[in-house]
DOPAMI-525144 format. One record per residue: x, y, z of N, C-alpha, C in turn. Coordinates in steps of 0.02 Angstrom, whole numbers, padded with zeros to 5 digits, always signed. Each point is the difference from the previous one (the first is absolute). Example, Ala and Ser with C-alpha at 12.3 -4.5 7.8 and 13.67 -1.06 7.14 Angstrom:
<recs>
+00660-00284+00390-00045+00059+00000+00045+00060+00000-00018+00053-00036+00042+00059+00003-00039+00055+00037
</recs>
This chain:
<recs>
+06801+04728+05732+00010+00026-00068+00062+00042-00002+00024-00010-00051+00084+00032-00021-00028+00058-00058+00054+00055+00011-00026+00046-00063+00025-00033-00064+00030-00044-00015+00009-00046-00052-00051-00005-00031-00079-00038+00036-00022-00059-00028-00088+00077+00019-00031-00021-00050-00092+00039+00017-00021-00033+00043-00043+00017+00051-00020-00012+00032-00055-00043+00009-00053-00016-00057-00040-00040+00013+00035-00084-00018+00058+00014-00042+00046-00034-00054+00003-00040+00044+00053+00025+00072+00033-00039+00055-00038-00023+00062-00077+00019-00002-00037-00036+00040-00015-00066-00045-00032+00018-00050-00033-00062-00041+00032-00067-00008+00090+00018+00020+00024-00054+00000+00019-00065+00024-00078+00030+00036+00006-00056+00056-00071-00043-00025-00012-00003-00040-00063-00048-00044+00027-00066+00004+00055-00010+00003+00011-00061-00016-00026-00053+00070+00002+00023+00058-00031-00052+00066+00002+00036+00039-00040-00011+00073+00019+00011+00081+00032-00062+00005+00042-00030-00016+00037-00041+00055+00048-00027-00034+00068-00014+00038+00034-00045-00047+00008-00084+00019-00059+00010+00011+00008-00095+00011+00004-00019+00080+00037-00066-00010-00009-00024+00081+00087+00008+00011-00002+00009+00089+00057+00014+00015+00005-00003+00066+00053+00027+00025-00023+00018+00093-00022+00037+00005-00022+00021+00069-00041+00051+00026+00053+00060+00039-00017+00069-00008+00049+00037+00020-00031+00021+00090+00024+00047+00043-00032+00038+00034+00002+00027+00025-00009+00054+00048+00034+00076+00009-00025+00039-00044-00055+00014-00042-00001+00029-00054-00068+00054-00001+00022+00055+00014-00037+00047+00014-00045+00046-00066-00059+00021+00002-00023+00023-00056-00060+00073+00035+00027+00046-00043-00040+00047-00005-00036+00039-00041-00066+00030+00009-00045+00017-00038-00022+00064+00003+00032+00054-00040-00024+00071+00020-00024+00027-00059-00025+00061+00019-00034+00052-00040+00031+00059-00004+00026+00034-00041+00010+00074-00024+00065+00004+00044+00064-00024-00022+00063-00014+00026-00004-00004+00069-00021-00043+00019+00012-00060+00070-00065+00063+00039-00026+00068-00008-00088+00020+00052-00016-00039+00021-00038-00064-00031-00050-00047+00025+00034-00063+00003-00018-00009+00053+00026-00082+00001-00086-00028-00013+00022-00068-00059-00067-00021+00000+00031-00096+00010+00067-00037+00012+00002-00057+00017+00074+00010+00042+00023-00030+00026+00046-00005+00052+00017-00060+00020+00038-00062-00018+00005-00057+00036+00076+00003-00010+00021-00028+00066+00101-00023+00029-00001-00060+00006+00046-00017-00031+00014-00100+00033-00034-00028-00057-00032+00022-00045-00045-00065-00036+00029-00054-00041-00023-00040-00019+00047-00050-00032-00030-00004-00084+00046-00029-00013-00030-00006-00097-00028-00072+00018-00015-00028-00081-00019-00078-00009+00042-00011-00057+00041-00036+00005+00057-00006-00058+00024+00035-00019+00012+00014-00076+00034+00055-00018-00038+00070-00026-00056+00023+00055-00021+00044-00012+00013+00053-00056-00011+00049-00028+00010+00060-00031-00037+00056+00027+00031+00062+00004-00017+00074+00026-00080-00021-00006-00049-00009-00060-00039-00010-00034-00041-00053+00037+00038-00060+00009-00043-00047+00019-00023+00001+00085+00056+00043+00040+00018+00015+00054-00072+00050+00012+00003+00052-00028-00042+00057+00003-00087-00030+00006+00012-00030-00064-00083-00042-00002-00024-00045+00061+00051-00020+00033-00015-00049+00056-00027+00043+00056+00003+00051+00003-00003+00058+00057-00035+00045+00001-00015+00003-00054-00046+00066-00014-00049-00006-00049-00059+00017-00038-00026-00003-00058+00043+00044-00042+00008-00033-00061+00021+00028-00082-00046-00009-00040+00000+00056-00034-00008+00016-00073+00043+00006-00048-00003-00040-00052+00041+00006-00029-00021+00013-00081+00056+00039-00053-00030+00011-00068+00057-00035-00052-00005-00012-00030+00065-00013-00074-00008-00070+00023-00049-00016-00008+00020-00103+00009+00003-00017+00079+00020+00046+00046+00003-00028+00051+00091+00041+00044+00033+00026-00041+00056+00034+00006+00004+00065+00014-00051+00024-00002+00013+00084+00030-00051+00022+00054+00027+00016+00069-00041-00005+00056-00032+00073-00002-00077-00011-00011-00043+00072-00006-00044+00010+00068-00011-00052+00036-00038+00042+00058+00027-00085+00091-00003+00041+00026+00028-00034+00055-00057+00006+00061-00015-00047+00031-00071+00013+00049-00037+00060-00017-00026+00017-00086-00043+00029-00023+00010+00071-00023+00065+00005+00038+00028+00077-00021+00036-00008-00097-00007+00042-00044+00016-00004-00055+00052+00050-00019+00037+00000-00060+00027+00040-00021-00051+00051-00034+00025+00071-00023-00019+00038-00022+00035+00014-00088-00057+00037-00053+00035+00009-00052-00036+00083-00004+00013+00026-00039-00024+00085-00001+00079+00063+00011-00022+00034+00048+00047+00076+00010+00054-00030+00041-00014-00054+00035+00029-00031+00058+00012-00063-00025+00071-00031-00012+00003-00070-00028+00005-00051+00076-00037-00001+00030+00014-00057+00062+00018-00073-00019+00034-00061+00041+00020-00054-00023+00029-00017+00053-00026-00077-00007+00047-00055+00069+00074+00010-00020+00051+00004+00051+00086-00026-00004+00005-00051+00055+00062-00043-00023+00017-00042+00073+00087+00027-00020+00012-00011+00091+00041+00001-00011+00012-00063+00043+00081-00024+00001+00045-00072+00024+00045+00037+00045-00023+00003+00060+00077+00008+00052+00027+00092-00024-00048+00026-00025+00011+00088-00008+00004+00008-00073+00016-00070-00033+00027+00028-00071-00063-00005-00050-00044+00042-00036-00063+00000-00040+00030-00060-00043-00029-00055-00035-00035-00034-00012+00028+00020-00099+00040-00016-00019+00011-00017-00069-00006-00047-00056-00055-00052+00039-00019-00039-00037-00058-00014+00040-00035-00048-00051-00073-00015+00017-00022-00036+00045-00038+00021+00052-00008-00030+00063-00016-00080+00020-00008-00011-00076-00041-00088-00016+00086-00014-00003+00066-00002-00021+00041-00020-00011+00078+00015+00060-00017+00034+00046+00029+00015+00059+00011-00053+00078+00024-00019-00003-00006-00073+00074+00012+00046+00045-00025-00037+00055-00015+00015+00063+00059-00034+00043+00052+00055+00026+00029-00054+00037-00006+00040+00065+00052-00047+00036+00010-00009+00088+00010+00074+00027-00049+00006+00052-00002+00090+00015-00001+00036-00037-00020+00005-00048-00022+00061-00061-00061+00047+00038+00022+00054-00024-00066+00064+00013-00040+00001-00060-00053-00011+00001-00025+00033-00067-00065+00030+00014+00014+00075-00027-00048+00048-00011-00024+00011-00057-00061+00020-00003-00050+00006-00071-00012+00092+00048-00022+00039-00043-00008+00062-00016-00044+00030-00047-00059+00022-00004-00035+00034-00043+00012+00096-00002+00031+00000-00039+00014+00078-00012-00005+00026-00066+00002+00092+00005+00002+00015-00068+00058+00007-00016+00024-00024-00066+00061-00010-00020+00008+00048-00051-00043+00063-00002+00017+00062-00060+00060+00056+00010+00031-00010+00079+00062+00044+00013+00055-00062-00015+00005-00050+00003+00040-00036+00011-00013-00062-00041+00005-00030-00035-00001-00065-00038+00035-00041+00039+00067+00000+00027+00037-00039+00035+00032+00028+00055-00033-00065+00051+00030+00018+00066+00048-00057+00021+00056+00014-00015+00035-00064-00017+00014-00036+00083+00000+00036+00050+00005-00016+00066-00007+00036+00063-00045-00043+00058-00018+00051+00036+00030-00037+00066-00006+00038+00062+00028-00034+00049-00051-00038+00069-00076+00010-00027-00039-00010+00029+00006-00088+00033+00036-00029-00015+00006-00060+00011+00048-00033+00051+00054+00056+00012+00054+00005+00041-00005-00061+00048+00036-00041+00022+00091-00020-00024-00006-00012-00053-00047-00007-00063+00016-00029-00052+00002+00064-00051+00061-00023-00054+00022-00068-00014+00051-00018+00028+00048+00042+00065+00039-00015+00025+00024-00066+00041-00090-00039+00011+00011-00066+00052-00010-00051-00059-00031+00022-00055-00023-00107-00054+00017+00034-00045+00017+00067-00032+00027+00010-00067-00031+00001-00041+00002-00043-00068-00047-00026-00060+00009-00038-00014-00069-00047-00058+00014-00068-00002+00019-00056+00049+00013+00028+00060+00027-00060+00021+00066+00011+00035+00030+00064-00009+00058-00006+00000+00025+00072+00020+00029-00014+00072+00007+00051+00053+00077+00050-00036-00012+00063-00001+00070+00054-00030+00023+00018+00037+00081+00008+00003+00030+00037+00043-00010+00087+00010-00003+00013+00075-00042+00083-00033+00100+00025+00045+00005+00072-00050+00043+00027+00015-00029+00097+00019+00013+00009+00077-00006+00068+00007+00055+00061-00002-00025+00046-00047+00057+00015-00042-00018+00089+00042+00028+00013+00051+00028+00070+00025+00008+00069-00033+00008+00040-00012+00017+00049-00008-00032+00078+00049+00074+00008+00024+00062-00020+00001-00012-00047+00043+00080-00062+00029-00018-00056+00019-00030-00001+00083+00007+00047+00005-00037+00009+00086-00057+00049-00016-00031-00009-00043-00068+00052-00001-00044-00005+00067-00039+00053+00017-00035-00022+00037-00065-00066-00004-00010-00032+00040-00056-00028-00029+00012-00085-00022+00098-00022-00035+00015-00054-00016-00006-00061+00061+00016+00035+00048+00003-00054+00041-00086-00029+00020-00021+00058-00008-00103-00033+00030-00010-00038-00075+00011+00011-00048+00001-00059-00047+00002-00050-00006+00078-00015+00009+00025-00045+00018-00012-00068+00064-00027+00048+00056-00020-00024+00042-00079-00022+00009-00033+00029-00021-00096-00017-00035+00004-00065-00038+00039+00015-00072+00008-00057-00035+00032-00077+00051+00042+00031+00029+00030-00072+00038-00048-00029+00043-00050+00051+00036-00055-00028+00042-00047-00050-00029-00007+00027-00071-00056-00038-00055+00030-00060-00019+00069-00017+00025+00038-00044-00036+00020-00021-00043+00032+00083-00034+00020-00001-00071+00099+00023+00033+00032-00022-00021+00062+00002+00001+00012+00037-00057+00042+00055-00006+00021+00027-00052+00074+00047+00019+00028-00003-00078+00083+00031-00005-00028+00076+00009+00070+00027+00026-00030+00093+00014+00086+00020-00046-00019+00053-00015+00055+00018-00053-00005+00090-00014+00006+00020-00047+00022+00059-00026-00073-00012-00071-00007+00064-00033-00035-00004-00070+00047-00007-00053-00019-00071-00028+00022-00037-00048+00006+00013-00053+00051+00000-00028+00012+00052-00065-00032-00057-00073-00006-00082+00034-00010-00025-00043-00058-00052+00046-00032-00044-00017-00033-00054+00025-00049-00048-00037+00003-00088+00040-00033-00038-00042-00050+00001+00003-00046-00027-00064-00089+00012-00006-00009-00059+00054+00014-00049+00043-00013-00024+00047+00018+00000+00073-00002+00064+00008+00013+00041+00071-00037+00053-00005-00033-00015+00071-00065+00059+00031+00037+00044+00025-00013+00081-00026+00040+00051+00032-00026+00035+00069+00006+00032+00037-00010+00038+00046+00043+00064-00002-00043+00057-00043+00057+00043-00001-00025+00069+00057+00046+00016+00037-00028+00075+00071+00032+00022+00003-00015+00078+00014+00036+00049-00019-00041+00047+00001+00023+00079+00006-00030+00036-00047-00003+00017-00054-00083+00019-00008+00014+00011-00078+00052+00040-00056+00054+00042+00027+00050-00003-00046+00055-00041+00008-00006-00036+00042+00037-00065-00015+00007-00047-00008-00060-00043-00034-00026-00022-00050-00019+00011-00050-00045+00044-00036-00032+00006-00037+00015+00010-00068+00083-00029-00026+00035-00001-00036-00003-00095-00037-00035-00017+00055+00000-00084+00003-00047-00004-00073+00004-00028-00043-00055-00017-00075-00076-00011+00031+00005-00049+00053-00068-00004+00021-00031+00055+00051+00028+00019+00058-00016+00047+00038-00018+00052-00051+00036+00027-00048+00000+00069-00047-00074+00003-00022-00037-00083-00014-00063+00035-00023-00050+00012+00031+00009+00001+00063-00049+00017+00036-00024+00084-00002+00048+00026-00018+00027+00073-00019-00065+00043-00067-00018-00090-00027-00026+00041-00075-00076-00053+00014-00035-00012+00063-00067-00011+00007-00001-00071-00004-00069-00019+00016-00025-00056-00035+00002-00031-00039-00033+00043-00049+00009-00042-00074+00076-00049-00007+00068+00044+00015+00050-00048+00000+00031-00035+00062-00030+00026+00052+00027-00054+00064-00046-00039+00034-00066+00007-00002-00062-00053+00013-00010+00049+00078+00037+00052-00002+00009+00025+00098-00060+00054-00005-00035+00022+00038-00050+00053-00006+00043+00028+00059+00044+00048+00011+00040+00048+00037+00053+00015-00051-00002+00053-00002+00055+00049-00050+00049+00025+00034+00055+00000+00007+00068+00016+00034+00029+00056-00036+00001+00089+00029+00042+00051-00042+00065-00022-00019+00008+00002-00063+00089-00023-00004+00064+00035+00059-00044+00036+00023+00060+00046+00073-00015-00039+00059-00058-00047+00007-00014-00037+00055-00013+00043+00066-00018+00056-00042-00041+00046+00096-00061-00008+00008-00047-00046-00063-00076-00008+00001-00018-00061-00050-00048-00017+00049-00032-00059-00035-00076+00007-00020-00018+00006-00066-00092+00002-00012-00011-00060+00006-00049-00011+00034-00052-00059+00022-00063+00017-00061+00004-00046-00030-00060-00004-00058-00066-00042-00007-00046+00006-00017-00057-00013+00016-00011-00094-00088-00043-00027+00003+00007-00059-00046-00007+00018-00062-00015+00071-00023-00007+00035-00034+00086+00034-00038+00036-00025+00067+00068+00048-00025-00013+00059+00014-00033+00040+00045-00001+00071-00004+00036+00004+00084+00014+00060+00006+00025+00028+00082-00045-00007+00025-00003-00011+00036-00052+00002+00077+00034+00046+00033+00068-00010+00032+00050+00019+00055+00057+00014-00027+00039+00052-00004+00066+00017+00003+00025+00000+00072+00038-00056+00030+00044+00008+00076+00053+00011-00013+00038+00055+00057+00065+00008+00006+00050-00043+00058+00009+00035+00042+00057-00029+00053-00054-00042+00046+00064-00051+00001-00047-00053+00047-00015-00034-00043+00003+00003-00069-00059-00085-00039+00059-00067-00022-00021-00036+00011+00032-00068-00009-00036-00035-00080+00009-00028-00025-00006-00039-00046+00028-00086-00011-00032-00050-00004-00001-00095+00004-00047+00017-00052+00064-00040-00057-00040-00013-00083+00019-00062-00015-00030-00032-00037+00054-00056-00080-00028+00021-00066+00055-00011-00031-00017-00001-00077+00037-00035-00041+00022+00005-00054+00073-00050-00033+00005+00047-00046+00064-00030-00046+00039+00041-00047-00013-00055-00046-00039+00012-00080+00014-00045-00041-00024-00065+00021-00040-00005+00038-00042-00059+00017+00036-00048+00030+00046+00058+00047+00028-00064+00031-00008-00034+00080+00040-00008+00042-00025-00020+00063-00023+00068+00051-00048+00000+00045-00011+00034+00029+00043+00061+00030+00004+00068-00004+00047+00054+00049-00023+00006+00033-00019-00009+00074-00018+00043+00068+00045+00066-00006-00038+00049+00032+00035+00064-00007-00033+00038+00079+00049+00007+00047-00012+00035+00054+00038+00051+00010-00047+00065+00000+00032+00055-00001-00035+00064+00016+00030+00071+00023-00059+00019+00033+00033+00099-00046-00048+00036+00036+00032+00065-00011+00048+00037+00018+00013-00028+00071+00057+00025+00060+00009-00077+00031+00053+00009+00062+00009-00039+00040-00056-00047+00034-00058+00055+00019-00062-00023+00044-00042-00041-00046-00013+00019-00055-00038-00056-00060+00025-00047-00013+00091+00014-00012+00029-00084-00023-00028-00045+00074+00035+00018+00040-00014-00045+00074-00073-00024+00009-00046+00045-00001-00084-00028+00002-00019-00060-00062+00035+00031-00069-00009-00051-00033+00041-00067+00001+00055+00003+00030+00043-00048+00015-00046-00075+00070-00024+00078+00032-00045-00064+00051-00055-00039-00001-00041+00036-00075-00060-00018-00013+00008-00079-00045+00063-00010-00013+00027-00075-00017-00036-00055+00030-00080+00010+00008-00015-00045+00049-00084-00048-00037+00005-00043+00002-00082-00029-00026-00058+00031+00016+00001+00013+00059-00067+00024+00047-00003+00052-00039+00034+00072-00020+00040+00058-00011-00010+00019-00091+00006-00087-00028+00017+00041-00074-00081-00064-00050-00018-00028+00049-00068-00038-00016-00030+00003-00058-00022-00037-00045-00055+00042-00037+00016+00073-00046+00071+00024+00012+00018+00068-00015+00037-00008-00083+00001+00037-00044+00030-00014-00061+00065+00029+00001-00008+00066+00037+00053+00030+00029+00003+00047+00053+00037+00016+00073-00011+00025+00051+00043+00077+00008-00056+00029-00005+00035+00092+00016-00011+00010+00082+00049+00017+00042+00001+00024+00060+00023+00075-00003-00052+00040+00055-00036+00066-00007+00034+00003+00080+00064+00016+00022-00012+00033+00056-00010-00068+00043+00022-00051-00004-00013-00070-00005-00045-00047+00012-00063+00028-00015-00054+00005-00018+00013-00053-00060-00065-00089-00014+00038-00015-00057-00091+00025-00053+00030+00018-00062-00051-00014-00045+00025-00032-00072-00056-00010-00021-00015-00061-00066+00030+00056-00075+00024-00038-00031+00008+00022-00075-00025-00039-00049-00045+00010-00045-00028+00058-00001-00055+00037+00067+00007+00050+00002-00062+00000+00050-00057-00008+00039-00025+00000+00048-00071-00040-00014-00046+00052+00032
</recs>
């Protein structure tokens, strides 16, 4: 869901089918099933394959039990777990390769190595979580749709600490990417990697909103605009933790709904570098976004 579109609006729009017909079969195609931003794992399968031209939707049903409401287009309970309505608005999300899910899961294809995560959370701090990194290499290894992006890691300054373990993580995952300076300009089809510390970034349109919460960056970690502290916030949006020296920060979000920002960056030297290393699958799993404590890693929002 996009802050564009309501939310039940852009699930429902997937009434129209699970499937788009007959086609090839994809495979590599991994799917996950959690509870209360990635706590519980309740399905887990790597490698699986579709049957034609699957959809998020038709994919999901093959694997798990659904419930479904609005005709058949809006996913309300998943191996029995349900959404919630009351003080607490709970609700399924998927996301594709990190990026939440802007259209209706009945109308989304399934292609070759795609991640796709489903998520039941409360969505009353945050309406939109436009991207998380829990999926890592992706979207850096299949992209979207189909169609792999060039990712550019953008420095500041150009020997920050931390660029080169980037650079070098990503290359392990077998993502090739340009390394550069922060881009005064860039195309909506290039994945950024921007590291640094936080005052040297945080001038970036997308990095900046991490600055002003949830509600506008989908990030549950709050960054002081001086970058000597990071609040770790609870799903609620509230503090849990104010950390100082030593904390690292691994986010995404977008500007204007556009392609994913990775943002690695820390309070001091010792946080950029911990967060620079935590660039890793095992490391950022399941995670929406990763705060390192002393390099120590924990979950954002909290758990």
């Amino acid at each position: 869901m996009r802050k564009a579109l309501p939310l039940l609006a852009v699930l429902a729009t997937a009434v129209a089918g699970c499937g788009l017909g007959a086609g090839s079969s994809s495979s590599g195609v991994g799917l996950t099933v959690t509870d209360g931003f990635g706590k519980k794992v309740l399905v887990l399968k790597d490698g699986a394959s579709t049957k034609g031209q699957d959809t998020v939707l038709r994919f999901l049903q093959r694997n798990a039990k659904v419930g479904t409401r609005f005709g058949g287009g809006f996913v309300q309970s998943i191996d029995g777990l349900a959404g919630k309505t009351g003080a607490n608005q709970v609700d399924w999300f998927y996301f594709v390769n990190g990026a939440e899910g802007s259209k209706g899961a009945g109308s989304v294809r399934v292609h070759e190595g795609d991640s796709i995560w489903w998520d039941r959370h409360d969505w009353s701090a945050a309406m939109d979580v436009p991207d998380v990194v829990g999926s890592f290499p992706e979207p850096f290894l299949h992209g979207f749709d189909g169609k792999r992006l060039p990712t550019r890691i953008e420095c500041s300054p150009a020997n920050a600490p931390g660029c080169s373990d980037v650079s070098d993580l990503l290359g392990k995952a077998g993502v090739v990417a340009a390394r550069g300076g922060l881009a005064a300009s860039f195309t909506q089809e290039t994945l950024r990697v921007l590291v640094g510390l936080w005052p040297a970034i945080h001038e970036d349109l997308a990095a900046k909103q991490i600055e002003r919460g949830p509600q506008t960056s989908g990030v549950f970690a709050r960054m002081a605009p001086d970058g000597r502290s990071l609040a770790l916030l609870d799903q609620s949006g509230h503090v849990v933790r104010t950390l100082g020296a030593g904390t690292g920060l691994v986010a995404a979000t977008s500007f204007q709904h556009g392609r994913p920002v990775w943002i690695v960056t820390g309070t001091d030297l010792r946080g950029l570098k911990d967060a620079a290393q935590s660039l890793q699958a095992g490391v950022l799993r399941n995670r929406f976004a990763l705060v390192t404590d002393q390099g120590k890693p924990l979950s954002a929002p909290a758990r």
